[in-house]
C-alpha positions in Angstrom: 0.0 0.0 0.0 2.9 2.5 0.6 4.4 1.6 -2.5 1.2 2.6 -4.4 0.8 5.8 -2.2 4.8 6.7 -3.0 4.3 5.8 -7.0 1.0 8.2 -7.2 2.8 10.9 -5.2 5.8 10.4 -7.6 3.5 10.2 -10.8 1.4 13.8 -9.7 4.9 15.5 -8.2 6.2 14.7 -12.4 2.7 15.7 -14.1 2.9 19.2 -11.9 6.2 19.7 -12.4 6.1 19.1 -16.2 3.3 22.0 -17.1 5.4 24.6 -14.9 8.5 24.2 -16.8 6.9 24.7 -19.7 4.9 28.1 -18.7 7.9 29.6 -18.3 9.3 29.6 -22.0 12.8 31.4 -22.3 13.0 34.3 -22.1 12.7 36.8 -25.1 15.6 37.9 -27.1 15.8 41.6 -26.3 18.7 42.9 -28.6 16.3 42.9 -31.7 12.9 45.3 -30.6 9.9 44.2 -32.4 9.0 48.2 -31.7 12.2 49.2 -33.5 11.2 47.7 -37.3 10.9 51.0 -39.7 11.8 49.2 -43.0 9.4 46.9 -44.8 11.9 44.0 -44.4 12.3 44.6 -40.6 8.8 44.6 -40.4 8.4 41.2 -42.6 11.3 39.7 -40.1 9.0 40.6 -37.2 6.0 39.3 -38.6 7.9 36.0 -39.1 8.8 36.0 -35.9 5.3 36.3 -34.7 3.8 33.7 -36.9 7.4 31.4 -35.5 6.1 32.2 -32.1 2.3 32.1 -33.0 3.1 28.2 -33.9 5.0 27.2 -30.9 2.0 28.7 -28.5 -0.5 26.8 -30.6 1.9 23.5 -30.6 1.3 24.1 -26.2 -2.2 24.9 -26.7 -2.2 21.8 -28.0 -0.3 19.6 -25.5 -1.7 20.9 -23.0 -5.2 19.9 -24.0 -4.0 16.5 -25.2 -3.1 16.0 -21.1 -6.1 17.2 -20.0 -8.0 14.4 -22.0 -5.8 12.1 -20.4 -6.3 13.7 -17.2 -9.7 13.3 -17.6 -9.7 9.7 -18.3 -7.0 8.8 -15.4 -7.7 6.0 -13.3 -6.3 7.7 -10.1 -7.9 10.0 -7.3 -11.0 11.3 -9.2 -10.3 14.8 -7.5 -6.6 14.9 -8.1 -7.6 14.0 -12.2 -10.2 16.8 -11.8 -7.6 19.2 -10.5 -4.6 18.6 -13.0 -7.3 18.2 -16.0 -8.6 21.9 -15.0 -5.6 23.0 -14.8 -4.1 21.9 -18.0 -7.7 23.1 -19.7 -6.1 26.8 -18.3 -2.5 26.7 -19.3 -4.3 25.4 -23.5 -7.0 28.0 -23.5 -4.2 30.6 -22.5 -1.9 29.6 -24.5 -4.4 29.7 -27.8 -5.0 33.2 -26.6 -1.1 34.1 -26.5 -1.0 32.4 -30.3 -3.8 34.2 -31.5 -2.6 37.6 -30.1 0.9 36.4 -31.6 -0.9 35.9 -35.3 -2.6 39.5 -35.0 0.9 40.9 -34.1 2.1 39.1 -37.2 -1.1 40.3 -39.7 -0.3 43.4 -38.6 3.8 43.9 -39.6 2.9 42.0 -42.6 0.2 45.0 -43.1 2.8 47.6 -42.3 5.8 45.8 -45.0 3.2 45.8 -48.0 2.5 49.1 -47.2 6.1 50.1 -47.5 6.1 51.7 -44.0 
């Protein structure tokens, strides 16, 4: 029985510690502002670097709802499944929020290089 109580612990200790990690992304390269583009290639390198960064938020968006299916099938604690499955229903539904704010930031440069500004 301790076993089982130390190998649960263990297994929810790794699943909280995993989504953590991961909603703290590196931090942003600062020696390039995106405020600073004023030719219409600066402003096409920004937007790329938007739609790069759109991608990767969507990619979490993603994983993090793929866990909270799982979490919502788990055969564990029903209230400890409840809790990491809420949880990881957050960190994907803000995560799709930072990628769709990163896509508008992107449609936007892209606006301001094909207007030659």
């Amino acid at each position: 029985m301790k076993v089982l109580v130390l190998v649960i612990a263990a297994f929810c200790i790794s699943i909280w510690s995993m989504p953590i990690v991961q909603a703290y992304p590196q931090a942003p390269d600062t020696t390039t502002s995106t405020s600073a583009s004023t030719t219409p290639a600066e402003h096409q390198a920004t937007a790329e670097r938007y739609a790069e960064e759109a991608a990767q938020l969507r990619a979490k968006s993603e994983q993090h709802a793929r866990t909270a299916k799982m979490h919502a099938t788990h055969r564990g604690p029903r209230d400890v499944a409840q809790k990491l499955q809420h949880h990881c229903e957050r960190l994907a539904a803000d995560y799709a929020t930072a990628a769709k704010e990163a896509e508008e930031l992107a449609s936007l440069h892209r606006e301001l290089a094909a207007a030659g500004k």
